[in-house]
TIGUVEX-474673 format. One line per 2 residues: number of its first residue (from 0); for each residue z, y, x of C-alpha. Coordinates in nm, 3 decimals, m for minus. Layout:
BEGIN
NUM	Z Y X | ...
END
This chain:
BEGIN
0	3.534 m0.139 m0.712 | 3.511 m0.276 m0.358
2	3.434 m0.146 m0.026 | 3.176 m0.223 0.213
4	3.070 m0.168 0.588 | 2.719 m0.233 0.672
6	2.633 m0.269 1.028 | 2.294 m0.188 1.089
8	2.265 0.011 0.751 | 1.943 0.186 0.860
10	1.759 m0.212 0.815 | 1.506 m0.161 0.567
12	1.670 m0.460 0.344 | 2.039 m0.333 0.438
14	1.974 0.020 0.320 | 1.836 m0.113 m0.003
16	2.111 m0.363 m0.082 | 2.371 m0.053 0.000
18	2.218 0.168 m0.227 | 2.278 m0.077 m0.513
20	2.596 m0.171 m0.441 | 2.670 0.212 m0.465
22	2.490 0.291 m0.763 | 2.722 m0.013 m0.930
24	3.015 0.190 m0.828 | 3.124 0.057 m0.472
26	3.257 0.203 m0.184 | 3.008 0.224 0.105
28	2.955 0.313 0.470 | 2.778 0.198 0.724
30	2.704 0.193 1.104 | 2.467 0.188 1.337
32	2.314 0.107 1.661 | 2.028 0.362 1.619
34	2.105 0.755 1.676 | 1.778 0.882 1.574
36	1.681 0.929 1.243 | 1.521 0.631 1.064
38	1.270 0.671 0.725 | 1.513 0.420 0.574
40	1.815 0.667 0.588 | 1.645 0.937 0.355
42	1.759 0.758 0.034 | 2.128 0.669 0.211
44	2.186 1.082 0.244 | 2.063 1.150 m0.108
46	2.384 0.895 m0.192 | 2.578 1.067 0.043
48	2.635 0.716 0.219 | 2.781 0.809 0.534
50	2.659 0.648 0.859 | 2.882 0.610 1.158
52	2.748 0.566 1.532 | 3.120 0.428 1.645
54	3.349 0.224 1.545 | 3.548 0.401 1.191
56	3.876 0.337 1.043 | 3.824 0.034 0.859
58	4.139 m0.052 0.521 | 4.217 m0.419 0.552
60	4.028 m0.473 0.189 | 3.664 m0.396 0.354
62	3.424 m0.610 0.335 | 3.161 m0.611 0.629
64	2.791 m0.682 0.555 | 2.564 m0.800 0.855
66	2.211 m1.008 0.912 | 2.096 m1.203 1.159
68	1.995 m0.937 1.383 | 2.377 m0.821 1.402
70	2.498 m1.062 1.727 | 2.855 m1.222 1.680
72	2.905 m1.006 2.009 | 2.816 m0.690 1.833
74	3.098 m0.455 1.923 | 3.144 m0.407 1.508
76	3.203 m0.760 1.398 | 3.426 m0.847 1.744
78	3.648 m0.545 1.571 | 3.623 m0.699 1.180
80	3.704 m1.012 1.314 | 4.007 m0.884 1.444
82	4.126 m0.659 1.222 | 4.072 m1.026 0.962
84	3.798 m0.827 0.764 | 3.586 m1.030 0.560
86	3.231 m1.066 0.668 | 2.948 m1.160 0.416
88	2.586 m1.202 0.584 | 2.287 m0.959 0.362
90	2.156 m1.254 0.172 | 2.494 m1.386 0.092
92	2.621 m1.104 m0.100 | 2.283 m1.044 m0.225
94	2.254 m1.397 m0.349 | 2.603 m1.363 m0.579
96	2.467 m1.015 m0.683 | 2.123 m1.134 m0.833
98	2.331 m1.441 m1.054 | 2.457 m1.207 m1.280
100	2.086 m1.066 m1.343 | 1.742 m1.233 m1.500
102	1.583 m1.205 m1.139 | 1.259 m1.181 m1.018
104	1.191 m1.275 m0.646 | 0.906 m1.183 m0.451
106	0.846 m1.412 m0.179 | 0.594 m1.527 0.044
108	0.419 m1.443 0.443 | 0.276 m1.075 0.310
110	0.243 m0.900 0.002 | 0.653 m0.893 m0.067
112	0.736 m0.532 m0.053 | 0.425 m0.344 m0.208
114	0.450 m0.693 m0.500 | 0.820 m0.541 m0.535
116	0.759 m0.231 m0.500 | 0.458 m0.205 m0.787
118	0.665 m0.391 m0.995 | 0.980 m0.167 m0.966
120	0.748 0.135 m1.024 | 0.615 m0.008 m1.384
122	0.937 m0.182 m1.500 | 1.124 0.130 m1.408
124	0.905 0.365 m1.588 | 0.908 0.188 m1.913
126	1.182 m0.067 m2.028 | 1.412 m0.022 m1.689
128	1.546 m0.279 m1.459 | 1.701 m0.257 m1.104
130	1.580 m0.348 m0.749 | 1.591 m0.388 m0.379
132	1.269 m0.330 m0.208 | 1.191 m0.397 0.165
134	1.091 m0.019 0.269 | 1.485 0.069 0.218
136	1.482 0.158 m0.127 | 1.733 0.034 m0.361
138	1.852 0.090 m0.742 | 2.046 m0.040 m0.997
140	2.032 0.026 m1.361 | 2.369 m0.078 m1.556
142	2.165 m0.088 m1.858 | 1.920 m0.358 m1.778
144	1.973 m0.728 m1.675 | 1.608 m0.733 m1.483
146	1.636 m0.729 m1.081 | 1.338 m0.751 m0.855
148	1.401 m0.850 m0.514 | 1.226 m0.990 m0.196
150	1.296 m1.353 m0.083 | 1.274 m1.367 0.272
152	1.185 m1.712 0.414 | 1.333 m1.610 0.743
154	1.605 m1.932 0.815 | 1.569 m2.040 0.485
156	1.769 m1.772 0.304 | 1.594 m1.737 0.019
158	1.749 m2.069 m0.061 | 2.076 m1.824 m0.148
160	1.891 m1.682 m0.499 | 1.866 m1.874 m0.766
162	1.572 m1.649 m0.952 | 1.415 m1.683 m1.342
164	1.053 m1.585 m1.188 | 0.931 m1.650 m0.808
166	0.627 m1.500 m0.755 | 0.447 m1.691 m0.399
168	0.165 m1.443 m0.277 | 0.092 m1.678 0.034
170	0.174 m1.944 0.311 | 0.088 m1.894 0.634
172	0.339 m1.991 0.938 | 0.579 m1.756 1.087
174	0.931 m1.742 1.187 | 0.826 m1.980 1.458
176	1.163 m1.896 1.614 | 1.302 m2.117 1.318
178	1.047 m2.279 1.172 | 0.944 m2.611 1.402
180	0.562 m2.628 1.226 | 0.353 m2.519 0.902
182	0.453 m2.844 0.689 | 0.813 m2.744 0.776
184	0.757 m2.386 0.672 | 0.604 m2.515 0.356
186	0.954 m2.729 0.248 | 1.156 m2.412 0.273
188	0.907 m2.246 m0.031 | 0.910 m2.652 m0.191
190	1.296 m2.591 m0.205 | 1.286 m2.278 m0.302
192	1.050 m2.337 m0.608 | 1.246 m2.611 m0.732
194	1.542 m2.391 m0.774 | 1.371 m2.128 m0.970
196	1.456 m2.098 m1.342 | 1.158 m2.104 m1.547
198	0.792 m1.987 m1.403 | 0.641 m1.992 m1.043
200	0.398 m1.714 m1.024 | 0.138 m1.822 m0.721
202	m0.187 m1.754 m0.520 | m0.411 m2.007 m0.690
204	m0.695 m2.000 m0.418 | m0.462 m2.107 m0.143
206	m0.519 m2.496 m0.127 | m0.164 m2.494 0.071
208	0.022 m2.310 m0.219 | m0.144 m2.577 m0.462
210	m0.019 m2.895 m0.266 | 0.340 m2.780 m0.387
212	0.475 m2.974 m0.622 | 0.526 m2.665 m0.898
214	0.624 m2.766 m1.244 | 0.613 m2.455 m1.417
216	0.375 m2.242 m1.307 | 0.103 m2.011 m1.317
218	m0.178 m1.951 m1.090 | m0.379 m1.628 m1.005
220	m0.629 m1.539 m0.780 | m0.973 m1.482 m0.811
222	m1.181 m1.841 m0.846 | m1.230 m1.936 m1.161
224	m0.936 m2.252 m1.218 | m0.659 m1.983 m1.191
226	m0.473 m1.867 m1.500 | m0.477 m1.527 m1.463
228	m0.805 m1.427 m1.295 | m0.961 m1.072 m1.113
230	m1.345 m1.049 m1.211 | m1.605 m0.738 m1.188
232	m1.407 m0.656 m0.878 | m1.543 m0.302 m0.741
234	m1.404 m0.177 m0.382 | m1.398 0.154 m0.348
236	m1.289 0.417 m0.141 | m1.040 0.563 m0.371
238	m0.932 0.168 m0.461 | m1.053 m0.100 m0.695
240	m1.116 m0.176 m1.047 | m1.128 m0.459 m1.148
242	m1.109 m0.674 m1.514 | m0.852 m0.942 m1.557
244	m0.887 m1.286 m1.738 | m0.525 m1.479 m1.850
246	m0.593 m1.826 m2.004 | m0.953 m1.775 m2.040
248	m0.942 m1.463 m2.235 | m1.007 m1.089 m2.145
250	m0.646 m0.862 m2.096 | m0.801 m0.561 m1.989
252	m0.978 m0.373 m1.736 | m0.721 m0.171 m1.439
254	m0.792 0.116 m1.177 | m0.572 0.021 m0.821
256	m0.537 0.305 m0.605 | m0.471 0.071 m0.329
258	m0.716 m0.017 m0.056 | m0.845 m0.448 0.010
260	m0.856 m0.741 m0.129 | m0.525 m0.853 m0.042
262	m0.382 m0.571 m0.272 | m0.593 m0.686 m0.583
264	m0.398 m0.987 m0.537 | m0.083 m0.814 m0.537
266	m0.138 m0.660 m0.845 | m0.280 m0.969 m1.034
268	0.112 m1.160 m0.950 | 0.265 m0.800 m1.091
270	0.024 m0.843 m1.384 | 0.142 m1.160 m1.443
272	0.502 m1.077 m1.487 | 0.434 m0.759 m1.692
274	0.259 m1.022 m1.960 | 0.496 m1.263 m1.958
276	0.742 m1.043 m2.015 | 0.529 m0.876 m2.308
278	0.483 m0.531 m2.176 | 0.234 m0.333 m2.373
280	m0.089 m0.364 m2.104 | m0.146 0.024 m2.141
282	0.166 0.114 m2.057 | 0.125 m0.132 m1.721
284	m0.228 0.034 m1.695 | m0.102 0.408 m1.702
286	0.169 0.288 m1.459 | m0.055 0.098 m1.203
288	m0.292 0.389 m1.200 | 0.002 0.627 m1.068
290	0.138 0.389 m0.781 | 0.147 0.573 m0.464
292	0.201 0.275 m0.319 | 0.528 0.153 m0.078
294	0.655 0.361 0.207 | 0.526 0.220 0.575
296	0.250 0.106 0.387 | m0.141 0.255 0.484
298	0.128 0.565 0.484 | m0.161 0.842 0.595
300	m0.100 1.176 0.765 | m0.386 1.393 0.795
302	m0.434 1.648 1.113 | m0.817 1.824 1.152
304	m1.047 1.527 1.124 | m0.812 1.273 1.275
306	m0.605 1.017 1.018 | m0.292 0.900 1.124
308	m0.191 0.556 0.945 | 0.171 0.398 0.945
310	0.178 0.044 0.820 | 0.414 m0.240 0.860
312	0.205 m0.498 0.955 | 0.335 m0.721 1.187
314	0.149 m1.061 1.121 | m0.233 m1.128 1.245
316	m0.324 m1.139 0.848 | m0.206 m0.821 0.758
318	m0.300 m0.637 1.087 | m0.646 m0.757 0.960
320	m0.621 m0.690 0.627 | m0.502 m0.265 0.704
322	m0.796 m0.249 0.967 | m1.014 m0.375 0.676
324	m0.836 m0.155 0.458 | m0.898 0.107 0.666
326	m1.273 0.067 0.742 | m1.347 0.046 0.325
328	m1.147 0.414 0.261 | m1.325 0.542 0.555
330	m1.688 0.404 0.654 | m1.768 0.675 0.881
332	m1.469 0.687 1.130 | m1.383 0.540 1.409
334	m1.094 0.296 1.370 | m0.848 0.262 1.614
336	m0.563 0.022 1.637 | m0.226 0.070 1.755
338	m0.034 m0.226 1.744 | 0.342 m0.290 1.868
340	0.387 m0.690 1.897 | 0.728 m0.809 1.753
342	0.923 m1.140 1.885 | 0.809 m1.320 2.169
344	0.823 m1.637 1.956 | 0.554 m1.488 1.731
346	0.361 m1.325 1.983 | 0.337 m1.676 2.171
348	0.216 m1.889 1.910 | 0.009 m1.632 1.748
350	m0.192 m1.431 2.003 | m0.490 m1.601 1.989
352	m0.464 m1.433 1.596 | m0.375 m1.110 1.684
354	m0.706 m1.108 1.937 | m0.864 m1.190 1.620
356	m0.751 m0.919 1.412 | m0.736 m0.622 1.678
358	m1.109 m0.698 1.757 | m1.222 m0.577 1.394
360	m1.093 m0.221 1.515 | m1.361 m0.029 1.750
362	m1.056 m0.015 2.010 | m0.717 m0.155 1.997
364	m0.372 m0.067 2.211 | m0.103 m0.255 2.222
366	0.264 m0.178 2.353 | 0.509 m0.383 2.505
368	0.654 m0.664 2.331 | 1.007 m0.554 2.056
370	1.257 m0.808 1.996 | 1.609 m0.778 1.847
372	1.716 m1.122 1.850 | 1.508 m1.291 2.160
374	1.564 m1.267 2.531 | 1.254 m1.206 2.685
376	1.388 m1.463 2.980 | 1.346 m1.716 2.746
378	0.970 m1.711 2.725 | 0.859 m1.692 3.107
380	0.511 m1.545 3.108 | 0.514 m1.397 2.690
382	0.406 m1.020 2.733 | 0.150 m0.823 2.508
384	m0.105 m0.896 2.861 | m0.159 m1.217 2.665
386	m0.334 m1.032 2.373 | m0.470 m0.713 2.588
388	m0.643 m0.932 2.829 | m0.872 m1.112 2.615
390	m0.975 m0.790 2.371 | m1.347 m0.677 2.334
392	m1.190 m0.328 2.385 | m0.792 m0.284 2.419
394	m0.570 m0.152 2.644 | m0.180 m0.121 2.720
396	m0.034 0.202 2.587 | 0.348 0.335 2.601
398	0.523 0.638 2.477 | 0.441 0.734 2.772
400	0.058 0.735 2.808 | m0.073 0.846 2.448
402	m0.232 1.121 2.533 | m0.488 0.881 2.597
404	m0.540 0.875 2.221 | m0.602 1.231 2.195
406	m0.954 1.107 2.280 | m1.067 0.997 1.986
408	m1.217 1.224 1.730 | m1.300 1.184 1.351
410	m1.122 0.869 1.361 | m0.856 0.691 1.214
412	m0.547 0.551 1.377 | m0.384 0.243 1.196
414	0.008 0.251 1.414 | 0.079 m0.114 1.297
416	0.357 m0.258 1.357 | 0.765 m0.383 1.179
418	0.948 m0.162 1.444 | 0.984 0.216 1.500
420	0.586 0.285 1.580 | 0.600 0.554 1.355
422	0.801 0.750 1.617 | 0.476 0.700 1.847
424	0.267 0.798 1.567 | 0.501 1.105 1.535
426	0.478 1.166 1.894 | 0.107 1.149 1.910
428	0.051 1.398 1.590 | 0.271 1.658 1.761
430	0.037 1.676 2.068 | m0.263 1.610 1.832
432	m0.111 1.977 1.626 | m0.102 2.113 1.985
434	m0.456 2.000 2.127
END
């Protein structure tokens, strides 16, 4: 048994990675900056993981777990570093952890943590396995040697796992804090591939996922040179059936109860795992029917004839891809975007995307700009003006101005966003209750 102290336990991948490293018998604790309660805390408290908001008695055998957004200046790791503690960054300790398991990463721009977390759901239910999923849920299962985890790009770490199965759901450029341009971005998943075990499971209708150089792989997607293949797609507003094709021949015919596109896709890389690793396709059927989907995720609250939407969406694609989700569940509202912009580095070279995306809504906000590891002195002249000044219909909103949403009936409000907008959303229902 070790011990471990995570600061900034309450990060969706940090919670995750502490619940498994408890449910393999460790000792763990954590700390952290943020005093109010956080969704990814729930499954810490069922553990009884204790969280600390100062500094706790530390033994000398601890071993402190941190991530990039953790400064060297952070008050925590100035005290490990002199009390000689160990320090092991997240996907360092994850990265030794997932060796000793057949692993399955999930990488790619969007689509990791519902891929991870629909794949968790159907494994779990029916031959068992263990897994760290981005929305701060963790497990692990002694008795099983699978492990599904998500390979962030982010610096290159993913370069720390060493997986059996990568599944690639996209490419599209971001981390432009790190990354210098796309073809740059694209080495990092090159490198990545060519460390993976056996079978690359990728988005065959993405011409920039096909000019990798992948030797053992299999494509999906829905044009017809894929190996696994979604045809008689049906959108509805309850989801999407849909048949699937592998090799040519017909596997059988699944019900999604997930909204767009972008989650057919999804399912098709999870499909592909479930047959190569032989599971019984009406067992995956009966589980993919009963997905309730990943927390933070189209998460929907319901007040009169208002919907309130959480989703993580942080990247012009998938603030596009939840407004269309949005719009095909419900055709008769109006949809309203709420967007919280994260890193001035993305917000700079991607604002002419957001505009994009926020102008399929019927009216967008946006709040100021978040950032945990940027100075907004370093980019003179980066505020969320640069996207609200060139929408067909958007405004600035703040925590404290949205009342100004309470103007907008039978709608639907998509709060989009990587960072705490679900407090604003929570704010907002509590004066919708009260209206």
């Amino acid at each position: 048994m070790s011990k471990y102290y995570f600061v900034g336990i309450k990060g969706s991948g940090m919670s995750s990675l502490a619940q498994v490293l408890h449910d393999l018998g460790n000792e763990v604790i954590g700390y952290d900056d943020n005093t109010h309660h956080a969704y990814t805390q729930i499954e810490l408290e069922k553990r009884n993981i204790k969280i600390y908001y100062e500094t706790p008695e530390l033994s000398n055998d601890t071993i402190v777990v941190r991530t990039s957004a953790v400064r060297d200046t952070h008050k925590e790791i100035i005290n490990a570093k002199e009390l000689g503690l160990e320090i092991k960054q997240y996907y360092e300790l994850l990265g030794g952890l997932t060796d000793k398991y057949r692993t399955i990463a999930i990488s790619g721009c969007h689509g990791k943590t519902t891929t991870t977390a629909l794949l968790s759901h159907i494994f779990s239910n029916t031959v068992g396995c263990s897994y760290i999923i981005g929305d701060g849920t963790g497990v692990a299962n002694k008795n099983s040697d699978l492990f599904f985890i998500e390979a962030c790009e982010y610096c290159r770490h993913f370069l720390n796992y060493h997986p059996t199965y990568t599944i690639i759901t996209n490419l599209e450029l971001d981390h432009v804090d790190y990354y210098k341009d796309f073809e740059d971005y694209k080495s990092a998943y090159q490198a990545f591939a060519d460390q993976t075990k056996k079978t690359i499971i990728a988005w065959g209708d993405s011409e920039d996922i096909r000019s990798l150089n992948l030797k053992d792989k299999l494509y999906y997607g829905f044009n017809e040179d894929n190996d696994v293949i979604c045809k008689n797609l049906q959108l509805k507003e309850t989801g999407s059936e849909f048949d699937v094709y592998i090799k040519g021949e017909y596997y059988d015919h699944f019900d999604l109860p997930l909204l767009g596109e972008h989650m057919v896709l999804n399912a098709l890389a999870v499909i592909t795992i479930c047959y190569l690793e032989n599971l019984d396709s009406d067992k995956v059927k009966e589980q993919i029917h009963t997905f309730k989907g990943a927390k933070r995720r189209f998460q929907e609250t319901f007040i009169g004839d208002v919907v309130t939407v959480d989703d993580y969406a942080h990247h012009p694609t998938e603030v596009a891809a939840t407004i269309k989700a949005a719009r095909q569940k419900y055709p008769n509202k109006e949809v309203v975007a709420i967007f919280k912009p994260n890193t001035y580095s993305r917000t700079k070279e991607l604002y002419k995307d957001f505009i994009s995306a926020l102008n399929l809504a019927d009216k967008a906000y946006v709040t100021d700009i978040t950032c945990d590891r940027e100075l907004p002195e370093e980019f003179p002249g980066v505020t969320s003006d640069l996207i609200i000044n060139e929408l067909e219909n958007g405004e600035h909103i703040g925590d404290d101005t949205i009342d100004k949403l309470l103007k907008h009936n039978n709608a639907v409000l998509l709060f989009m966003s990587c960072k705490d907008i679900y407090t604003m959303k929570g704010n907002f229902e509590e004066l919708l209750k009260g209206k």
